[in-house]
C-alpha positions in Angstrom: -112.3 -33.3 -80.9 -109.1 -34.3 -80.9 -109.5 -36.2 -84.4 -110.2 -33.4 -85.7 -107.5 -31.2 -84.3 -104.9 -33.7 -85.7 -106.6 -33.6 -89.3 -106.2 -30.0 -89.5 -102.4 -30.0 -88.1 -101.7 -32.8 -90.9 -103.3 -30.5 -93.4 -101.6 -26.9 -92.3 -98.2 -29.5 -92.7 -99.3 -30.3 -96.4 -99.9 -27.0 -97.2 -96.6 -25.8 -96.2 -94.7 -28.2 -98.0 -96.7 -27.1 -101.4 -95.7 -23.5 -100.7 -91.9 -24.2 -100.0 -91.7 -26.8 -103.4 -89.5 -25.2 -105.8 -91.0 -23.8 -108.8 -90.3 -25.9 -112.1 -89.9 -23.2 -115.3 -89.6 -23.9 -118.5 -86.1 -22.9 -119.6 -86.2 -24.0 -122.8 -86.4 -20.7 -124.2 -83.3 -19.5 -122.6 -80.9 -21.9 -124.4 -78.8 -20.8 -127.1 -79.7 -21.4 -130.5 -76.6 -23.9 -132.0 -74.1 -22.1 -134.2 -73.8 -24.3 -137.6 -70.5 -24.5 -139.0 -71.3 -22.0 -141.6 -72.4 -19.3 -138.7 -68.7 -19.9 -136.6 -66.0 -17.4 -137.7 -63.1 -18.5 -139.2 -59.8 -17.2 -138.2 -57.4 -15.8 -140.9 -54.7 -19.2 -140.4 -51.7 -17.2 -142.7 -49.3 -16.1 -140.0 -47.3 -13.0 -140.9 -43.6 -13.6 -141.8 -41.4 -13.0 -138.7 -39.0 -10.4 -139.2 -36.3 -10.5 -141.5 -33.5 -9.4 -138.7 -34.7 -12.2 -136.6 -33.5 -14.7 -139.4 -30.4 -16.5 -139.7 -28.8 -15.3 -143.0 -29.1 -18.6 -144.9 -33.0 -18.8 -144.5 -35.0 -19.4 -147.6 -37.6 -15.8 -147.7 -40.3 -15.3 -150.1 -38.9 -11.8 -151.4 -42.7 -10.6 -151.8 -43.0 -10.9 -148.3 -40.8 -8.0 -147.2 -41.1 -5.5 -150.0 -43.5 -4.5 -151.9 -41.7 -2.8 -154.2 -40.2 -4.8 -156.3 -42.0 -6.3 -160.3 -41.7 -9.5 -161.5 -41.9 -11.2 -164.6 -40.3 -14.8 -163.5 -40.0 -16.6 -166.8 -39.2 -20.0 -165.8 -42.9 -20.4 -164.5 -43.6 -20.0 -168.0 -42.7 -21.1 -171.3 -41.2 -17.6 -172.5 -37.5 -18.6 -172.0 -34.6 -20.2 -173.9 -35.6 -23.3 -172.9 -39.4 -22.9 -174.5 -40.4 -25.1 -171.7 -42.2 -24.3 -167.7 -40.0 -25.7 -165.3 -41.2 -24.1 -162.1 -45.2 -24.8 -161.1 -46.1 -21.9 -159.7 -44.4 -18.1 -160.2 -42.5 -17.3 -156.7 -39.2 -15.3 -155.9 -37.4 -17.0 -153.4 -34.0 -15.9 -151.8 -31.8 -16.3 -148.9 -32.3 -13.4 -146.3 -28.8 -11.8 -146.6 -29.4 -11.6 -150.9 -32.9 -10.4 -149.8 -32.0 -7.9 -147.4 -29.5 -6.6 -150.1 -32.1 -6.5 -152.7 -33.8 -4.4 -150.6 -31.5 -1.6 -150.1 -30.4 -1.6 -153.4 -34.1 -1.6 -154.9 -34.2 1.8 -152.4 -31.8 3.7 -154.1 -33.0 3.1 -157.5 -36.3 3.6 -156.4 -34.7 7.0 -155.3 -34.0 7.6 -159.2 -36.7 6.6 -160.5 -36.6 2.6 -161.3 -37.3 -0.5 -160.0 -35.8 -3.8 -160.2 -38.1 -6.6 -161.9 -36.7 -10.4 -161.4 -36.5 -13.1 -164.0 -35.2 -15.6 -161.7 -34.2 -15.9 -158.6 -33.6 -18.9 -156.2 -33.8 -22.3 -158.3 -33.9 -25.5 -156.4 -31.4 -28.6 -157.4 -34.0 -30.6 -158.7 -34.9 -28.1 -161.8 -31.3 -27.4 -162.5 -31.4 -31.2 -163.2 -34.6 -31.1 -165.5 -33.1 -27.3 -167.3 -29.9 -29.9 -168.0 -31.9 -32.8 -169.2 -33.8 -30.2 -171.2 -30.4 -28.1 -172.4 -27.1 -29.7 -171.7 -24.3 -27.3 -172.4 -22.7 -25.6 -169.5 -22.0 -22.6 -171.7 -26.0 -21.9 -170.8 -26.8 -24.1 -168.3 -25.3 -24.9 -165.0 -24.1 -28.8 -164.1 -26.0 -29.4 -161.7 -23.9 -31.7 -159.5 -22.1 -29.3 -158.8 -24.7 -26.6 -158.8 -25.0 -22.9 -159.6 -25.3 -19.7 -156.9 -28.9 -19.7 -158.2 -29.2 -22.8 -156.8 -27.5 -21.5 -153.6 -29.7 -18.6 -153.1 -27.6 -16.0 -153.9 -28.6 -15.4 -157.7 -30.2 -13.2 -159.7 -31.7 -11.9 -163.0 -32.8 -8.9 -163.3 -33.4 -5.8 -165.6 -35.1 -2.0 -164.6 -38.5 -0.5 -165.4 -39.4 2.9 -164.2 -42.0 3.8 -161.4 -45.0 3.2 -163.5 -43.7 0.1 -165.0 -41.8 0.9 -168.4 -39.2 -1.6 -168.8 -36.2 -0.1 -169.7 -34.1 -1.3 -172.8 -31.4 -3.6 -172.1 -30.2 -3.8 -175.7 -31.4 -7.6 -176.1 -33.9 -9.6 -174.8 -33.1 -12.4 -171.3 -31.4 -15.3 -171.6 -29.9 -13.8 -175.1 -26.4 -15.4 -175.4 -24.9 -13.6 -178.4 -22.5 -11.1 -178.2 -24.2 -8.2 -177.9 -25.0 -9.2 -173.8 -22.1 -9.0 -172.6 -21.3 -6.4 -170.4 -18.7 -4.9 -172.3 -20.1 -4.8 -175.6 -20.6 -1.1 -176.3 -21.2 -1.0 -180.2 -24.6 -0.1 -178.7 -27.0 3.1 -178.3 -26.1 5.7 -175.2 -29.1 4.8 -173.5 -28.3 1.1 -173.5 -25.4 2.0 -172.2 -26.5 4.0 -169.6 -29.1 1.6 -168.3 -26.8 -1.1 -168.2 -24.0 0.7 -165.9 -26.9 2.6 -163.9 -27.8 -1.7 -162.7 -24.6 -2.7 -162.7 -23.6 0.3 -161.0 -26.2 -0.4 -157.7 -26.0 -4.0 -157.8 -21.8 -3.9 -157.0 -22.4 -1.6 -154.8 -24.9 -3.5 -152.4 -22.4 -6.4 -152.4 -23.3 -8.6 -156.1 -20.8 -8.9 -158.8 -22.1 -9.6 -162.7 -21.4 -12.4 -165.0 -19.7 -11.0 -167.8 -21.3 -12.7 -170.6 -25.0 -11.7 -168.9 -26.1 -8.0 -168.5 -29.0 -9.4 -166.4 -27.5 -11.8 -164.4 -25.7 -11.0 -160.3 -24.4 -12.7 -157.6 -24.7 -11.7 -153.4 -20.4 -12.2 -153.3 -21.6 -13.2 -149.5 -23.4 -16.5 -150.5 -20.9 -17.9 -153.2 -20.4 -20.8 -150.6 -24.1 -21.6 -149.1 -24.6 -24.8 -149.7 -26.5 -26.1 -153.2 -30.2 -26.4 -152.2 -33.2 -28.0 -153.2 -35.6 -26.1 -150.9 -39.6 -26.0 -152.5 -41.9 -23.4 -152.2 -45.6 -24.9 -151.9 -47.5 -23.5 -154.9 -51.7 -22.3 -154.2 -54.2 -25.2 -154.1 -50.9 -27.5 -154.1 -49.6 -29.5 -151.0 -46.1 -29.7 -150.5 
């Protein structure tokens, strides 16, 4: 009796253990599926520009960056100029922020006329001053470059007007035309030459730049005629700098 007392105490014992064991599941199912690399979101990496105001005013800008106003037609990236050779690799309008900044303001008020300014130059590092002289070496059109230019220094620019909807206006010759006839005050020309020339002229002096006199096209920020030459690069798409 006994015997079998104990049997049935060991067996109410087992039975209790099965009951409390914990319960295996399969959780296979519940596991997230991997992402592949082509599934994982890419952040945009291309940082906004910080704000022009909380630049020094000798910082190197990308003028596109903080207007959008502005045309360009940058003939050094190409082989339409005097020199009938590309000396930049990519098109890009550099400047230091204060010649940016007055730009700016003074692409405003002609804007509030009815123009635009459209660049064809502006910043030019040291090194392609030094292949423009290898390829031209007179200073009468190209700067020495030991001792540099303001376009080298930032502060330089050509320019010309086109209207809202992008009609260039006549200038009476061509860029980088070094006859006569550019200089500022050659006036055996039409009215309207006239007029467009002293309408630029006009707005550039009074946002602080002062014209070469043999160049209608070409100003200088008065502000950066002693910023040190540079030879600052700008990295050109699919290039490494």
């Amino acid at each position: 009796m006994k015997s079998v007392i104990f049997r049935l105490i060991l067996l109410l014992l087992f039975l209790g253990c099965i009951e409390k064991a914990p319960k295996i599941t399969d959780k296979s199912s519940e596991i997230s599926p991997m992402i592949s690399s082509d599934t994982i979101p890419v952040p945009d990496t291309k940082e906004p520009p910080p704000p022009l105001e909380s630049l020094t005013d000798t910082t190197f800008v990308r003028l596109a960056d903080y207007s959008s106003e502005f045309s360009y037609d940058l003939r050094y990236a190409t082989d339409n100029n005097f020199l009938k050779t590309q000396v930049y690799d990519c098109a890009e309008c550099y400047t230091r922020k204060k010649t940016a900044e007055a730009l700016i303001e003074a692409n405003k008020e002609l804007m509030q006329k009815g123009y635009r300014i459209r660049f064809f130059d502006c910043y030019r590092p040291n090194s392609v001053q030094f292949k423009m002289w290898e390829i031209f070496p007179n200073p009468q059109y190209v700067a020495n470059p030991v001792k540099g230019s303001i376009h080298n220094r930032g502060g330089a620019v050509d320019i010309t007007l086109e209207t809202l909807d992008g009609k260039v206006l006549d200038m009476g010759t061509e860029f980088d035309f070094f006859g006569r006839e550019a200089h500022h005050d050659y006036l055996q020309l039409p009215k309207e030459i006239i007029e467009n020339r002293t309408l630029l002229k006009g707005v550039m002096e009074k946002h602080g730049f002062w014209s070469v006199r043999t160049e209608w096209w070409h100003y200088n920020l008065g502000a950066a005629s002693r910023d040190q030459v540079a030879n600052f690069k700008w990295e050109c798409p699919g290039m490494k700098s």
